[in-house]
N, C-alpha and C positions, 0 to 999 in steps of 0.2 A: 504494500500500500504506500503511495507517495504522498509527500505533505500538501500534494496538490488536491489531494483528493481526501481532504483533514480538515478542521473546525478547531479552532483553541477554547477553550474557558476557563474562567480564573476558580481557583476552590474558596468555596463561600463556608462551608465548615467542616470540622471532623467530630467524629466520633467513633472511639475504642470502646468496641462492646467485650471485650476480653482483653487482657493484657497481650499475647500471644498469639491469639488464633483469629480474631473476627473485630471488624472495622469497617464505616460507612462515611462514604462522604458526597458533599453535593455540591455545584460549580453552576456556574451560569451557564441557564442553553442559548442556546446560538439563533439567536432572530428565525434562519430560515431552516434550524432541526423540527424534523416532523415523524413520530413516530406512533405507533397502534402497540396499548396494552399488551404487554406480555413478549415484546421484543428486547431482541439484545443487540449491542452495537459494540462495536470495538472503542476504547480507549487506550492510554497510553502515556508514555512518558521518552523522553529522547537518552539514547544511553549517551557512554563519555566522547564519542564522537559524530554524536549529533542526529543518528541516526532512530528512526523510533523503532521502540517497543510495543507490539498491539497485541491486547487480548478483548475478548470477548466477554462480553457481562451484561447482565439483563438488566433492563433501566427500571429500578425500584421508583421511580417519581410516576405520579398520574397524567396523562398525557395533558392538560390541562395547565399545570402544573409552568411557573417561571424559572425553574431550577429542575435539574439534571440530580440524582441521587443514585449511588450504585454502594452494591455490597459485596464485601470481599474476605477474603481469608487472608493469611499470614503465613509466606513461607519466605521462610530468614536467608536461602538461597534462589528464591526463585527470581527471572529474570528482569519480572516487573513490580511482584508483589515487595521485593525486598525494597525496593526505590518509593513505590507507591504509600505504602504503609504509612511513611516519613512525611506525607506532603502536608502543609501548612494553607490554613486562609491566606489567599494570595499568590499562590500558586497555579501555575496555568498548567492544563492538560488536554491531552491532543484528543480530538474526539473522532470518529468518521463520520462520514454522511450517509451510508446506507444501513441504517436498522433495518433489520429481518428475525425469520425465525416465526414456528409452526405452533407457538402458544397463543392463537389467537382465535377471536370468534367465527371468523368466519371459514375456520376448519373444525369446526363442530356443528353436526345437526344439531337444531331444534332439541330441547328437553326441558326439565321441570327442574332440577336441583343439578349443580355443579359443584363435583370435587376437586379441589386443588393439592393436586398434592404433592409434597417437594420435603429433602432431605435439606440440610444445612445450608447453602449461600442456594439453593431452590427455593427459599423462602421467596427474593427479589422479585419475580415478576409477579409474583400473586399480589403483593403492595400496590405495583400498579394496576392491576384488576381490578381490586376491589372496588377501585375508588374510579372508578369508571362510572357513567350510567349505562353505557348498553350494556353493562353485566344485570343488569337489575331490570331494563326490558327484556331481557332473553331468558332470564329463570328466576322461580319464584325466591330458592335460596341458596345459597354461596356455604360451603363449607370450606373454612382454610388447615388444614392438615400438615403440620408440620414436625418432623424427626429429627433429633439429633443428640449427640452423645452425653452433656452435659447442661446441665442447667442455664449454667449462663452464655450457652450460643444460642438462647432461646431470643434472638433479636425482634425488637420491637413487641416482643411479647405485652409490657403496660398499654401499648396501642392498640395491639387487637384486642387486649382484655376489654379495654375502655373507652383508650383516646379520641380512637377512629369514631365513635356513636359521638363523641362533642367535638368534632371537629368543624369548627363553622365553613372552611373552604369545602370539604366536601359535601356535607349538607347544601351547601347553595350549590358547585355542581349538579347534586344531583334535582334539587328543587328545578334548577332551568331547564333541567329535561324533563318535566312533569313526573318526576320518580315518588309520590305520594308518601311522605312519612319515612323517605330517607333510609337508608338500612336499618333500622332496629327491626327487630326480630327475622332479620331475612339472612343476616350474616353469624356463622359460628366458625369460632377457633379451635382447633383441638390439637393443642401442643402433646409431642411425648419424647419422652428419653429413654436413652438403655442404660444407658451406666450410672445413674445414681436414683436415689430413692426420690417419686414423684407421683402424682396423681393417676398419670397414666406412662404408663410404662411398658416398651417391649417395640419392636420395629413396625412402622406402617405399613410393611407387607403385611407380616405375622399379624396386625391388628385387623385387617382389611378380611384378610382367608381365615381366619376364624370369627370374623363375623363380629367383634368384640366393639371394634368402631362403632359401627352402626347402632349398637345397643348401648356404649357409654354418649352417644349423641339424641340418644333417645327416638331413634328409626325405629320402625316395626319391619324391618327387613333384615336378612341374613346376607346378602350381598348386594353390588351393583346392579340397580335394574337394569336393562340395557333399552328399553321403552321411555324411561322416565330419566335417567342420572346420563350426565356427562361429566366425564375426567382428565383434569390435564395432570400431566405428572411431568417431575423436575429435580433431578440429583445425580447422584451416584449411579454409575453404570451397572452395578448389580441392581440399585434399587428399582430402575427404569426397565431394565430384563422383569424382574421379578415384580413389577407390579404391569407391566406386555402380558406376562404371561398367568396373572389374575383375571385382567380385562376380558382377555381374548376365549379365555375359559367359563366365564360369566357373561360370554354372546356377544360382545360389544368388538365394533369391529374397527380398529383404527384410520385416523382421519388425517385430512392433509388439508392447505389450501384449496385447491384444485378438484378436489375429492372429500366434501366432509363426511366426519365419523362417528360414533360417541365419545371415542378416549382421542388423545393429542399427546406426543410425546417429542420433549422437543431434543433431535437427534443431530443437533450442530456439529458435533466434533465427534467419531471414530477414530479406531483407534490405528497406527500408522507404523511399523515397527523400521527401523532407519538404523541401521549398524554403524558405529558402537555406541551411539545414543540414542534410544528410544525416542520418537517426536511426537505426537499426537496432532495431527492435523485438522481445523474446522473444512468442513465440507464446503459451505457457501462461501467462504470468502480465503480462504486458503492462509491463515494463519499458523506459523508454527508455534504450538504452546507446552508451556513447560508438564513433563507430566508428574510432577509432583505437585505444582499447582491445583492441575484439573481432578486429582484423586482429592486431594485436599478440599478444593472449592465445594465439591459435593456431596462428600461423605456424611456419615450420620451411623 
């Protein structure tokens, strides 16, 4: 990617949601950036001879939205996260211009309830979903479903808990679209962990094929209808196999742009084996990313 075909903005803040592992920060958009819910765009930083570094990261801000916000993880050797991590208010970072990527509405048929579900930095574009209003003419309710190892990479969790229902920007959002009464009682969170003692506990596959979800969310169903429920799902390459292979088991037939379906699963980067260094290539835009990053960024 050349800097010809780049957008700079300055970083308006940070935030260390762990000391170590998990960090968010937000930057001015760019007058003429345009993007659809549930998209990821390349960003970046210039390494020591000037040349950028781009990865790929789903844009946590609602399209709406006069700021850019994205969520990251922490690796102390990684190419970009080690530099990024570091950035201050007042810092510029290189953005692209073409957002993409298959977590969007309009590669899901029509349904009645929508699941999101995403392992650890998978959290990010369900943030901007929600706060959408065509999430909220297209089904009656939003379930946000999020896994990860520890308690405190449970990011933005005070917000789904609460924040989100008093948020006057998105209430008026949604208000201009005639979204009647705003998400209350249309949106639930259901955070879980595996490695430490929590309310709910045990991996979102394992929660989902025993049926245990649906019953701690108070559904009168044992799985995904495939009639009524649509699911987008976002993480960890096991987690994305092993909730394929729930979906496709419980009828529901995966979707695309081009092609909608009930489930979306967004399959930007395979995996690319390159001797003597393993590379991980994105498919749509041909980036090469660190694979300790992309294990990191989604795990749970």
């Amino acid at each position: 990617m050349s800097q010809n075909n780049m957008l700079t903005g300055k970083v308006t803040s940070v935030n260390h949601w762990t000391q170590d592992g998990l960090f968010s920060f937000t930057m001015e958009r760019p007058q003429s950036f345009r993007f659809e819910p549930g998209q990821f765009v390349m960003i970046g930083l210039p390494d020591e001879n000037g040349k950028p570094i781009m990865r790929a990261y789903s844009i946590v801000s609602p399209a709406w939205a006069d700021e850019l916000e994205f969520l990251s993880i922490k690796v102390a050797d990684g190419p970009l996260t080690s530099r990024l991590q570091k950035i201050q208010p007042g810092d510029d970072v290189m953005l692209g211009t073409k957002p993409t990527g298959t977590l969007v509405h309009s590669a899901l048929t029509p349904g009645k309830n929508l699941f999101l579900m995403g392992t650890g930095t998978g959290l990010a574009p369900w943030m901007s979903i929600i706060r959408d209003a065509e999430t909220y003419k297209r089904f009656d309710h939003v379930y946000v479903c999020h896994g990860v190892r520890h308690t405190d990479e449970l990011a933005y969790r005070d917000y789904l808990e609460k924040g989100i229902f008093e948020d006057e920007m998105v209430n008026y959002a949604l208000e201009s679209e005639d979204i009647e009464g705003g998400i209350k009682g249309r949106l639930s969170y259901y955070p879980t962990v595996t490695r430490q003692h929590f309310h709910n506990k045990g991996r979102l596959t394992d929660l989902v094929a025993t049926g245990k979800l649906f019953a701690d969310l108070g559904l009168d169903q044992t799985h995904f209808n495939p009639e009524t429920d649509r699911v987008m799902v976002c993480g960890s390459v096991p987690f994305n196999k092993g909730m394929e292979e729930i979906c496709e088991a419980q009828g529901m037939n995966e979707g695309a742009t081009n092609h909608p379906g009930a489930f979306v699963i967004e399959r930007a980067f395979v995996e690319k084996t390159v001797k003597p260094t393993p590379k991980v290539t994105s498919v749509e835009n041909g980036a090469t990313i660190d694979p300790l990053e992309l294990q990191a960024k989604r795990s749970a």
